[in-house]
C-alpha positions in Angstrom: -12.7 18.9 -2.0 -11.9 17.5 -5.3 -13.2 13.9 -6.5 -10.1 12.6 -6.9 -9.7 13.6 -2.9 -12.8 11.6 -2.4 -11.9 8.7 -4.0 -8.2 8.9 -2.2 -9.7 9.5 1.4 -11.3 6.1 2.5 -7.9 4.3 1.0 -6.2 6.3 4.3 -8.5 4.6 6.4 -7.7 1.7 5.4 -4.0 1.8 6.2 -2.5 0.6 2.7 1.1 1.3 4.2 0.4 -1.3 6.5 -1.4 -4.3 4.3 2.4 -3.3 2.0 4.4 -4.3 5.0 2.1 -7.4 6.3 1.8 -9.2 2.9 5.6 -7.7 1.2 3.6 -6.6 -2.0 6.1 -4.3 -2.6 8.8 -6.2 -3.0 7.1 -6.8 -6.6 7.9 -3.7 -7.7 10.7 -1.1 -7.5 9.0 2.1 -9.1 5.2 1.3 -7.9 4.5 0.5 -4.7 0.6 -0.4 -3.6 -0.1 3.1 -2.4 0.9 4.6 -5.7 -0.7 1.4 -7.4 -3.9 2.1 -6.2 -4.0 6.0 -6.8 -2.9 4.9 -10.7 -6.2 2.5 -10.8 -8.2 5.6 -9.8 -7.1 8.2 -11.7 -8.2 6.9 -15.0 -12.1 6.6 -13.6 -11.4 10.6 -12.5 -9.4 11.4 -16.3 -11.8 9.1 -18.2 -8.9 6.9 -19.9 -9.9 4.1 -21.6 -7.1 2.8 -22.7 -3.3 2.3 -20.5 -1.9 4.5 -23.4 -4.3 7.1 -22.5 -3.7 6.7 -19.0 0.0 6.4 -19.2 0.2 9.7 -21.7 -2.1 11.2 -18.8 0.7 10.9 -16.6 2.7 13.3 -18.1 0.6 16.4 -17.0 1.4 18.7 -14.7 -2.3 17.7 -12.8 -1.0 14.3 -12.3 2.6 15.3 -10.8 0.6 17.8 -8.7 -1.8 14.5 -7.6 1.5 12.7 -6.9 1.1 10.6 -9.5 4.4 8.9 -10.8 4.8 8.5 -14.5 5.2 4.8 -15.8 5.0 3.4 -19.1 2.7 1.5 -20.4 5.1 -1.9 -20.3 6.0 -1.0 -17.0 2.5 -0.9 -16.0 1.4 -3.9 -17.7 4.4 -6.1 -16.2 2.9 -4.6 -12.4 -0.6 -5.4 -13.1 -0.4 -8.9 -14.2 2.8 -9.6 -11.4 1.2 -8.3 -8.1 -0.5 -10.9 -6.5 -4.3 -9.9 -6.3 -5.2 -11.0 -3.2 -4.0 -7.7 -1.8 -6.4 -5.4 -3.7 -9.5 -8.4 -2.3 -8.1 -7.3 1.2 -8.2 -3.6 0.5 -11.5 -4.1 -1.2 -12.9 -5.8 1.8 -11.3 -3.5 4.0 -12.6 -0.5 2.5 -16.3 -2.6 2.5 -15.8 -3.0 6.2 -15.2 0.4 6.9 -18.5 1.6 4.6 -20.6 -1.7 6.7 -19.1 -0.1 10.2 -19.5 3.2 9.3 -23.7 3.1 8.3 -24.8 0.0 10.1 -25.2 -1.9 7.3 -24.6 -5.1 8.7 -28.0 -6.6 8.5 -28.8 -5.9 5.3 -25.7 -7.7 3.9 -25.7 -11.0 6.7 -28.7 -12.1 4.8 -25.9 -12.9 1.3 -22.3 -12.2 2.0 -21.6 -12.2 -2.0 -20.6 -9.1 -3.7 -21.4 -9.4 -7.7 -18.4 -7.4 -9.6 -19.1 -5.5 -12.8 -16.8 -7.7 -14.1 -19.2 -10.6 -12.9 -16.5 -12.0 -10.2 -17.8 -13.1 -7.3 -16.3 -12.7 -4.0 -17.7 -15.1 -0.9 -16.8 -12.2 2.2 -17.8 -14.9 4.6 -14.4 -16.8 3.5 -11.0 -15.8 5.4 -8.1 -14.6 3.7 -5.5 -16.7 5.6 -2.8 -16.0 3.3 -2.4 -12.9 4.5 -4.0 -13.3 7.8 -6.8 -11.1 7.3 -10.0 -11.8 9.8 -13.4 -12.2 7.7 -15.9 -9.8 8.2 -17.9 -13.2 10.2 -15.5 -12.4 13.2 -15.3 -8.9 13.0 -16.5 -7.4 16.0 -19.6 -4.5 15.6 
């Protein structure tokens, strides 16, 4: 399967379409809704684009229609990034975390410090509910 595949198939597990309805994150947007949101923030790890005009001129290919990638400039892009409320990529993040925890047993080995250490140095407490968007911490998740 290809990587960009990979990196697509645990974001189905998730149920993005469903996070979109729950917390409106759509309503943000006309062109970009989370789903497509999300494939764009992949597809420059997969192209190597360093840069949003590398990513955005990326677009144009024929690979990234085939992908179903929609094309967006870079303004566009910009005004999406800094207007969509966060919180929603924490919940898919934590989702997605869950699912890896669930999946291998990992449980254990994280109970002992529920803090994740970003590359980007931003920590993120996963014993700590999201009750914005009514999302249940992994503390009273059921295994």
């Amino acid at each position: 399967m290809e990587l960009f595949e990979e990196y697509l198939k645990p974001l189905r597990e998730v149920g993005i379409e469903t996070i979109a309805k729950e917390t409106l994150i759509d309503e943000c947007s006309k062109k970009l809704k989370l789903e497509e949101h999300l494939k764009l923030l992949i597809y420059p790890i997969i192209e190597d684009c360093v840069t949003l005009t590398a990513l955005c001129a990326s677009l144009q290919s024929t690979d990234a229609v085939k992908r179903g990638l929609i094309s967006i400039s870079k303004a566009q892009l910009s005004v999406v990034n800094e207007s969509r409320d966060y919180r929603v990529f924490v919940w898919i993040f934590c989702e997605l975390l869950y699912t890896i925890i669930h999946k291998h047993h990992a449980l254990s080995k994280l109970c002992k410090e529920l803090t994740l250490m970003g590359i980007d140095a931003t920590s993120i407490k996963l014993d700590l509910p999201f009750a914005t968007y009514g999302h249940i911490s992994f503390s009273n998740k059921n295994y």
